[in-house]
Phi, psi and omega in degrees: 000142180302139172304125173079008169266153192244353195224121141289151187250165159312344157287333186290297166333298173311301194311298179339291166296315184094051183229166171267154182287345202281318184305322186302299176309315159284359177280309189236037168218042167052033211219003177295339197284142174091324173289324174210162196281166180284298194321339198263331191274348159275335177278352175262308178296316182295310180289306273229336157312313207257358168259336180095023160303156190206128164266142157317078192278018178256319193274007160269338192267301185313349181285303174315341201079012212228137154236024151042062158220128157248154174266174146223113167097217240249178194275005197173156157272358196296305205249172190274352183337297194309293187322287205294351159271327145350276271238290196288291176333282225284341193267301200288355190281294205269009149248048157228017172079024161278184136249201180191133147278136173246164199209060187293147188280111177332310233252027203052256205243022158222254190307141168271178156231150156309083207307329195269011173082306194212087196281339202289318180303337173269305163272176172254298219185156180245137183222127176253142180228124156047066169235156166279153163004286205275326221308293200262065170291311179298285178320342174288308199079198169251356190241319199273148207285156197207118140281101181283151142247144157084003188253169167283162189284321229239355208176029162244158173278351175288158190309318218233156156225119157240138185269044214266170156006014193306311142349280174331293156286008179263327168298307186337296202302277226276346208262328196283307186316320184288312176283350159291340173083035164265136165234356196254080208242112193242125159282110165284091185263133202288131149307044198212140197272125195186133191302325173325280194321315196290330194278322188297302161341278175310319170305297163299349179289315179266352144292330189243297190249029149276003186249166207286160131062045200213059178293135154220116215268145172227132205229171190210142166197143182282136229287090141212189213263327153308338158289329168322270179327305200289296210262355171299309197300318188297305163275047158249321174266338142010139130336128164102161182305162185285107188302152173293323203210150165214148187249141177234130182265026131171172201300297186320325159284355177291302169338305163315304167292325154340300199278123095244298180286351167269318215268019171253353124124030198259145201248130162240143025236031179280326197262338196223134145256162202210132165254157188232223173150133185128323220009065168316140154311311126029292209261327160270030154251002160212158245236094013257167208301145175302148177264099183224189178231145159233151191246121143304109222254301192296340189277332195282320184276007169274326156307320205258306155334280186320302197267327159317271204306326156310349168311264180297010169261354198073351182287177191264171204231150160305154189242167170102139185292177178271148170275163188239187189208100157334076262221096131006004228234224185243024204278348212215095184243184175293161181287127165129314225309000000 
């Protein structure tokens, strides 16, 4: 080891092995076959071993143009949704040698700012979960790579969109309600202008209220659970018969609707069944456990990984949505039972 060093370097390593530093540098930046015999690239791994080497991954990735960090994100912590996109981002990340920032947005799902003053200088790339379109203009910058999660396919800026099933699962929800025999049907529809809501909208509009002697009614509130409660109860008390079934777009509001129907003296699911989305720990704490679609939150941020680094490889990122799954329980019978 060099005098008075405390790190041995790729010179201790050459010495060591009886080598050149250009050999060290293709051994163990994987790049030797064909270049150096296998007995040398092993005698390079063995000294590099028996010195405690470690490469200096801050002065290659500045030699590359690279800090190996990506952001993430989202509009908000409230629910564990995020974490699990987190969770899923951050486990593919460090085994190719990223890191990940989570980055919730002041500004929910619109414009973000830019935490680093000069995201281009900081980061490799960005993965936004259920932000609009235009929202991460400022953090993109003009050169850097952007993974939409939760976005349109059609009107997002990014290289890459990953999705899931949301479509899918707003049909699941209106198909189960229907073989139960509910036609009286009320959408809680989350209050946020977002492509995710509209598609789910549009989805129960073409499963539910295209059909005869079938009505679906929409009531809108922002996803909390006292807003919830305010705008389930309102349309619940509405002139005319009463819906049977309320779809909620996502368990917090659902909640809401719970306190909506006790404090209207209506029993679930004999008088009202109520649907979720999300399945949040949430949907089995309350009584009885929710009828919800759950989205796999860790597989979506391990997809929206996956397709960042197809990114920055040039290769192309999997196509295709993630599926979603109705989840069953007891939130949800035929209506009068």
């Amino acid at each position: 080891m060099a005098p008075g060093s405390t790190r041995p370097t790729s010179r201790d390593v050459a010495r060591t092995a009886g080598v050149s530093q250009a050999a060290v540098s293709l051994v163990l930046g994987d790049k030797w076959r064909g270049r150096v015999s296998p007995a040398t690239a092993e005698r390079v791994r063995q000294a590099a071993r028996e010195l405690g080497y470690r490469p200096n991954l801050a002065a290659r990735n500045l030699r590359l143009g690279r800090t190996r960090t990506v952001l993430l994100v989202v509009p908000a912590l409230t629910t564990e949704f995020f974490a699990g996109v987190y969770t899923g981002a951050a486990r593919i990340a460090a085994a190719h040698g990223f890191g990940v920032v989570l980055y919730p947005s002041p500004e929910g799902v619109g414009p973000a700012k830019d935490p680093f003053h000069s995201a281009r200088a900081a980061l490799d790339g960005v993965i936004a979960s259920s932000m609009a379109a235009d929202a991460l203009t400022a953090i993109r910058g003009d050169q850097l790579p952007l993974v939409m999660l939760d976005s349109d396919p059609h009107g997002s800026l990014g290289a890459a969109t990953v999705n899931l099933d949301i479509a899918d699962g707003a049909r699941q929800v209106a198909h189960h309600l229907l073989a139960l025999g509910h036609r009286r049907l009320l959408h809680l529809a989350a209050d946020i202008p977002s492509w995710t809501f509209r598609v789910r909208a549009q989805a129960l509009a073409t499963h539910i209220g295209a059909l005869p002697d079938t009505t679906l009614s929409t009531a809108h509130a922002p996803i909390s659970i006292d807003d919830a409660r305010t705008a389930a109860e309102t349309a619940l008390r509405a002139p005319g018969p009463r819906p049977t079934a309320v779809i909620c777009d996502d368990d917090k509001l659902a909640a809401g609707a719970y306190k909506a129907a006790r404090r209207l003296g209506l029993r679930i699911p004999e008088d009202l069944s109520i649907t979720g989305l999300d399945d949040l720990a949430l949907a089995t704490a309350l009584d009885p456990e929710l009828t919800t679609v759950r989205l796999d939150a860790e597989l979506f941020g391990e997809r929206g990984m996956h397709a960042l680094l197809a990114v920055l490889e040039g290769r192309t990122p999997e196509q295709g949505d993630i599926p979603v799954e109705l989840v069953v329980r007891g939130s949800t019978a035929p209506p009068g039972t």
